[in-house]
N, C-alpha and C positions, 0 to 999 in steps of 0.2 A: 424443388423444396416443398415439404407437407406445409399447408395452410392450416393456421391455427381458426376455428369458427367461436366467435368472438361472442358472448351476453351482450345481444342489440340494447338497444334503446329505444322504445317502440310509442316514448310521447317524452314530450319536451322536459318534463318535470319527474320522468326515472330513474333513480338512483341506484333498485334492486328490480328481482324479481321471481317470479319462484321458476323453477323449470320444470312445470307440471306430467311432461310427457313425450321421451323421443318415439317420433314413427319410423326411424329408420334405427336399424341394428351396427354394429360393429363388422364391418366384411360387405356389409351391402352398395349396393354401385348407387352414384349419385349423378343425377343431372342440374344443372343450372335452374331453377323454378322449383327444383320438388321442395316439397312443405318436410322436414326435416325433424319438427318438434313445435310443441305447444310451449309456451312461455304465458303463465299466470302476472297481470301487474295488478297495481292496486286497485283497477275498474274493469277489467276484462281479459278472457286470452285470449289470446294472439297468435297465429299459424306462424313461423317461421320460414322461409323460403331460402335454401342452399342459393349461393349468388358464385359458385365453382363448379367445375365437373370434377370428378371424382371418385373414392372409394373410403366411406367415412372406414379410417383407420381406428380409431380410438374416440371412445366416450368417457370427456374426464369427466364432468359434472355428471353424474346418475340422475334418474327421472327422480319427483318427488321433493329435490333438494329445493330449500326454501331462502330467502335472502342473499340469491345469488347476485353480487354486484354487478352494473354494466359494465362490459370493454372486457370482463374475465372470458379465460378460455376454458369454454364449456366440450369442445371434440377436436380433432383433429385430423381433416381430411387428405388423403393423400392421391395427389396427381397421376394423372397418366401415365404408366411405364413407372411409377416408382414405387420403394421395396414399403409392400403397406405393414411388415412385423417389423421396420425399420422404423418406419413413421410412429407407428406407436409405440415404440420403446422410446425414441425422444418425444413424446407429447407434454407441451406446456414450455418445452425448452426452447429458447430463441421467440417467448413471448418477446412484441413488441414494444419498449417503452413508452408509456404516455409521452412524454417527451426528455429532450436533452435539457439536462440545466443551463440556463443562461450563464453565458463566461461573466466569471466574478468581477465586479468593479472595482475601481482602485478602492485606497485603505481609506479614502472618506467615506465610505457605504461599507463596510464589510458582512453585513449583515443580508446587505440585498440577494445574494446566491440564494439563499433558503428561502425566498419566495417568488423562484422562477417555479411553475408549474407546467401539466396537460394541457392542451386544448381542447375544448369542448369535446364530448365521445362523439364517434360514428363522425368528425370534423377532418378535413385533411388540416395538415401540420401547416398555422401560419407560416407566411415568408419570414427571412431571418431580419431582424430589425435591423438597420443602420445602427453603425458606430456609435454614431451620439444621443442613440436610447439605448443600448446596450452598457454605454458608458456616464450613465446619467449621474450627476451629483446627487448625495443625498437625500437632499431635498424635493427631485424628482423618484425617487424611486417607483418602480413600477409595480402593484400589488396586482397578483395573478387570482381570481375567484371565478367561479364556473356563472354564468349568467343567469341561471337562477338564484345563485347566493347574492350576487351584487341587484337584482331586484328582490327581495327580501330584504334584503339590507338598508335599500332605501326606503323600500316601506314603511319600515320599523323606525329609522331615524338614527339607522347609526352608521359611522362612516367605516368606509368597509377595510380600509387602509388599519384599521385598530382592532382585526379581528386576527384573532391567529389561527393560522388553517391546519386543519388536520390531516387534508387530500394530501396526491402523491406530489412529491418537492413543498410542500408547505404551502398548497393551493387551499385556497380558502372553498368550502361546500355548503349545500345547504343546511348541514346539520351544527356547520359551524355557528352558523349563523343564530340558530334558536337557541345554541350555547351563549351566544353572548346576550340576547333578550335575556337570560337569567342573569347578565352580570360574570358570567364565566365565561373563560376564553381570549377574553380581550388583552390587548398591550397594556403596558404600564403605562407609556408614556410615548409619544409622534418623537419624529427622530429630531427634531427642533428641540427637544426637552420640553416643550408645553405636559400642562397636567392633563389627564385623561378626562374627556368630556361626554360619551357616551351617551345618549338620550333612549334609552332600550322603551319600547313601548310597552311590553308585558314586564309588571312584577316577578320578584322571586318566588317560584313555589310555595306558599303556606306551608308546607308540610312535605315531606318525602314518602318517594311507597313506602318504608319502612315504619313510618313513622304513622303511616293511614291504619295499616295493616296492624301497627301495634293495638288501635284502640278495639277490634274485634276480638274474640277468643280462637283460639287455634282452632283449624277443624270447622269454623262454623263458616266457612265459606271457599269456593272454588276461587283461583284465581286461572284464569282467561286472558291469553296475551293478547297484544293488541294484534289485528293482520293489518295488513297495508293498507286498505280500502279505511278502515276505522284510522288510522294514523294521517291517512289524508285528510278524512273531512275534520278530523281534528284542527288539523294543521291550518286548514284554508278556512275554517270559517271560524277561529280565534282569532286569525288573521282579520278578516272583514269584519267581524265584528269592533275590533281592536281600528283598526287603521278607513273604516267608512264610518263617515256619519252618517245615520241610518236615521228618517224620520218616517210615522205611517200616518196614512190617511184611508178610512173604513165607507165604508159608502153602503147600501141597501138598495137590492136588485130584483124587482117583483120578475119572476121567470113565469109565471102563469103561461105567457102568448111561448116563451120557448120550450114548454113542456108538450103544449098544443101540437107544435110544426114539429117536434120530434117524435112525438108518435104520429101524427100523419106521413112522417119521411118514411120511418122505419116502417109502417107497414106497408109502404107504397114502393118500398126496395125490390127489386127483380131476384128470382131463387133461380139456382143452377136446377139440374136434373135430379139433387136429391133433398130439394127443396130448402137449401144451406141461401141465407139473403146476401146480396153482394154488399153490404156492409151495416152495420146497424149501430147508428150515432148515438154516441154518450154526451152526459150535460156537459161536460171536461173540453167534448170537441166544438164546440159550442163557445167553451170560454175559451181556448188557444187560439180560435180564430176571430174569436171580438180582437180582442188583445191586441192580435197583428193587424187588424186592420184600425182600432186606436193608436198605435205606433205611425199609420202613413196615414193619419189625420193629426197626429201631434206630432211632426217630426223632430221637434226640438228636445224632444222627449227619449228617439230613439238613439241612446249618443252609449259610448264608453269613454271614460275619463282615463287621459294620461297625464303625466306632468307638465307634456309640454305642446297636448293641443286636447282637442274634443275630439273623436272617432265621431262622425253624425253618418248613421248607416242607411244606407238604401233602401234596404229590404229587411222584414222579419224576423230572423230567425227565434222561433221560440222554445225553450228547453221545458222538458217538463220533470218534475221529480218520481222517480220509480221507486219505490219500497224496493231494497232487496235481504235477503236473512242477512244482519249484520253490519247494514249501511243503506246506502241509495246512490242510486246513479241519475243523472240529468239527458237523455238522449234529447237531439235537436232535430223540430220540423226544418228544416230550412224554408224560406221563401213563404212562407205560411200563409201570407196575406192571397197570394196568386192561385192558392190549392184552391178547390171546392170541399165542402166539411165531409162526404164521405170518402177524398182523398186522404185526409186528416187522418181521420178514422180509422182507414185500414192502415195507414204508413206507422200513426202510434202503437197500432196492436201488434205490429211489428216490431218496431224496436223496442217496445216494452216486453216482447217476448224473450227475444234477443237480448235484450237486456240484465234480466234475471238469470241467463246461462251463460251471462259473462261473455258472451260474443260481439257486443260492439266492437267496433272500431276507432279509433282516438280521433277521427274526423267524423261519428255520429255523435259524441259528446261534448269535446272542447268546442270551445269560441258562445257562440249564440249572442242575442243582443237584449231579451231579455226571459222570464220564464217564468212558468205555472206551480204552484203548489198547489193540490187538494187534498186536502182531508174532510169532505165533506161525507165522505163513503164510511167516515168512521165513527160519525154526528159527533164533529165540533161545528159549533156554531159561530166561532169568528177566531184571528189567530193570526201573528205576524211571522214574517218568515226573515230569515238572511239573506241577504245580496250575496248570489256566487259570482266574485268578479271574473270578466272585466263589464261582468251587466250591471246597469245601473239601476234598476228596478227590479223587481219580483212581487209577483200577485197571489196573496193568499187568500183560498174559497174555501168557504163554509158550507156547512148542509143548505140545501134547500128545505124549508119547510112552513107549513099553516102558522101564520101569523096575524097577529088581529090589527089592522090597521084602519084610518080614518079616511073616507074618499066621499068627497060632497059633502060632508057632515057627518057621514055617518059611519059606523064600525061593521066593520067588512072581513071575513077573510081573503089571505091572499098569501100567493107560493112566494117567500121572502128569501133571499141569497145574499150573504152578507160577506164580504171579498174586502183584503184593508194589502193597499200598495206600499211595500215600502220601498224608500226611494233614498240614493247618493245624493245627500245635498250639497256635494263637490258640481254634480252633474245637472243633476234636476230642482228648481226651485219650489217651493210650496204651491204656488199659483199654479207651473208648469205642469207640478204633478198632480193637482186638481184637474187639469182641463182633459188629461189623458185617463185618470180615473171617472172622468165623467162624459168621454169620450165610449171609454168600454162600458159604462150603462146606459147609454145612449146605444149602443148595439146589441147586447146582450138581451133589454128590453123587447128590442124590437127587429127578431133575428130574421126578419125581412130582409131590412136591410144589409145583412152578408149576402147575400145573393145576387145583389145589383151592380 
C-alpha cells in the first residue's frame, strides 16, 4: 500500500509551515535517509529526511506552498513492486485520521462526543481508555487540547475545559486559545450550569485591522503580512511580558583592563597559511562568558520557573539574540562556563552565521537557561530586554564608551559599559539578582579572572 509522507513537526510549538523546496522529483527512487525537501518554520529550515524506501509517486503539496499544516500529506510514496501511476492517482486517499472519536457517553453527557479529539502530531495513538473513562459522568468529562494549548491556557488563567476547540473532533489548539484571551471562543457555561468565569490575561483589542487601517488614507501605505517568525515573537513575548513579573537592575562596568587583554589576545592569535587568525574575540564574547560563569558563582540564580518546582540548572547555557531581516533568533552556547572565550567566539560566529540563513536546528535554539542582548554595536547606551521563557533572566549591554568618572577624588576618564538584568521575580529575588549582576562585574572587570 503507497505511504502517504506526512508535513512533520519539526519543534514542539509547529502548527504550520512553508514547504520551501522538494530535492527530489515525481518518478525518482528513494532511499530511507535521503533529505527529500526543505521545510521553512518560523526560525529556520529544515532538511527533511524519507524514513521509507521507495518511488516518490506523487507531489501533492508543490514547492513554495506556504502555511502548510502539520500531519497534512504533502507526497505520496509508493513501495516496492507497486503500480506508481496507481499510487498517484489515489494520492491523499486513505489519509489517516487524527484519530477515532470516543464512543458517545450515555444521555447524561451527550455533548461529550464532540470533544474526543488527535493525539499529539508525529505521537502514536494513545492506548484505548477503560470503560469507566470512556463512560465518565458529566461531571468528569474529558477535554481533549494539544499540549501546548493546555500550557497557554494555564499561563493566561483560563481553564481550558471552557475553551471551545476549533482542531479535528473539537480539539482544542493553540489558536484556540489566544481566541479566548480576547474573550472569544469560550463556553457559555461548565456542564454544572455555573456562570462562566474566565480570567483571560490580555484585553480585547483596542481596535481591529479594519478599523487601524480606517484611520490612514488609502494608497498611503503597504500592508505586509505577518510571516511566522514575526507571529512568534509576537506571540511569546506578549506572552512573557503579560504572565512574568519582569523587575531590572542597571549596573556600570569600567571595561578599560577588557579592552587591554582583548587586543593583546587578538593580536597574539596564531594565523593559518594565508595569514586568516584562528579566532578574534568580540566584547559580546567577553560578556557570554562573565555571565556563565556568574550563573555557577550564583547558582540560585541559574533556575527556570515551573508551577510545581524550580529547574536549578547545572551548567550554562547561554542564548544570544541575532538580528535577523524581520525578527531574531536566540542561538545557544551550551556549557559556556566550561568553553574557553575563543571557543565562544568561533562556535557564535557560527551559529550566528547559520543563523541568518535560517539553518539552525531546534536544539541550537530552544531551551537555554539564560541569555545576551547587545545593542551596544548600534550606540545604545543602556536598555532593558524581555525574558524569553523558560529563562529567567536576560542581560541587556550597552555601548562601551569614555566617560568622566570620580576615582581618588578626582575626575578621570574611563571605558564605561552599562548592562541592566532583567529578572522573573517568580524565580529570582531583588537581593538574588543583585548578587549575580554583581557577580558578572566582578568578572567582566577583571577578565583575568575567566581564565582561572
Amino acid at each position: 500500500m503507497p505511504t502517504n509522507i506526512l508535513m512533520p513537526a519539526l519543534s514542539p510549538t509547529m502548527e504550520k509551515g512553508n514547504l520551501s523546496k522538494w530535492l527530489k522529483r515525481e518518478g525518482d527512487k528513494v532511499k530511507a535517509g535521503d533529505v527529500i525537501a526543505e521545510i521553512e518554520t518560523d526560525k529556520a529550515t529544515m532538511e527533511v529526511e524519507a524514513v521509507d524506501e521507495g518511488t516518490l509517486a506523487k507531489i501533492v503539496v508543490p514547492e513554495g506552498t506556504a502555511d502548510v499544516p502539520v500531519n497534512q500529506v504533502i507526497a505520496v510514496l509508493a513501495g516496492e513492486g507497486e503500480d506508481v501511476k496507481a499510487a498517484a492517482a489515489g494520492a491523499g486517499k486513505g489519509v489517516p485520521a487524527p484519530a477515532p472519536k470516543a464512543p458517545t457517553p450515555p444521555a447524561a453527557a451527550p455533548q461529550a462526543a464532540a470533544k474526543a479529539a488527535a493525539p499529539p502530531v508525529a505521537a502514536a495513538a494513545p492506548p484505548k481508555a477503560p470503560a469507566a473513562e470512556q463512560h465518565a459522568p458529566a461531571s468528569g468529562n474529558r477535554t481533549f487540547a494539544s499540549p501546548l494549548a493546555r500550557r497557554l491556557a494555564k499561563d493566561s488563567g483560563i481553564d481550558v475545559s471552557r475553551i471551545q476547540g476549533s482542531g479535528p473532533h473539537g480539539r482544542i489548539i493553540a489558536r484556540d486559545v489566544e481566541a479566548a484571551k480576547s474573550g472569544k471562543g469560550l463556553r457559555a457555561a461548565s456542564a454544572a450550569g455555573a456562570p462562566a468565569t474566565a480570567t483571560p490575561v490580555a484585553a480585547a483589542p483596542s481596535m481591529s485591522d479594519a478599523q487601524v487601517r480606517a484611520l490612514f488614507e488609502e494608497g498611503s501605505y503597504d500592508v505586509v503580512p505577518h510571516d511566522g517568525m514575526r507571529r512568534t515573537i509576537a506571540q511569546r513575548l506578549t506572552q512573557s511580558t503579560q504572565t512574568i513579573p519582569h523587575f531590572y537592575l542597571t549596573i556600570d562596568c569600567n571595561i578599560g583592563r577588557l579592552l587591554g587583554a582583548r587586543e593583546e589576545i587578538n593580536a597574539a592569535a596564531p594565523k593559518d597559511k594565508d595569514g586568516k587568525p584562528a579566532y578574534k574575540l568580540s566584547v559580546n564574547d567577553f560578556v557570554l562568558k562573565a555571565l556563565a560563569l556568574a550563573l555557577q558563582r550564583i547558582p540560585n540564580a541559574n533556575v527556570s520557573w515551573t508551577e510545581g518546582a524550580m529547574l536549578k540548572h547545572k551548567h550554562s547555557d547561554i542564548g544570544v539574540a541575532v538580528a535577523l531581516p524581520g525578527g531574531l533568533i536566540t542561538p545557544i552556547v551550551r556549557k559556556a562556563e566550561t568553553k574557553s572565550l575563543s571557543t565562544i567566539s568561533n562556535e557564535m560566529r557560527d551559529l550566528a552565521a547559520r543563523a541568518r540563513t535560517r539553518k539552525l536546528k531546534p536544539t541550537e535554539y530552544q531551551g537555554g537557561t539564560s541569555a545576551v542582548s547587545n545593542l551596544g554595536m548600534y550606540g545604545i547606551k543602556d536598555f532593558t530586554a524581555v525574558i524569553n521563557p523558560p529563562h529567567s533572566t536576560i542581560l541587556a549591554v550597552g555601548a562601551g564608551e569614555e566617560r568622566a568618572i570620580v576615582k581618588n577624588g578626582k575626575i578621570e576618564a574611563a571605558h564605561i559599559m552599562s548592562v541592566t538584568l532583567s529578572c522573573d521575580h517568580r524565580a529570582v529575588d531583588g537581593a538574588l539578582g543583585a548578587e549575580l549582576i554583581g557577580a558578572f562585574k566582578a568578572l567582566i572587570e577583571n577578565p583575568v579572572m575567566m581564565v582561572v
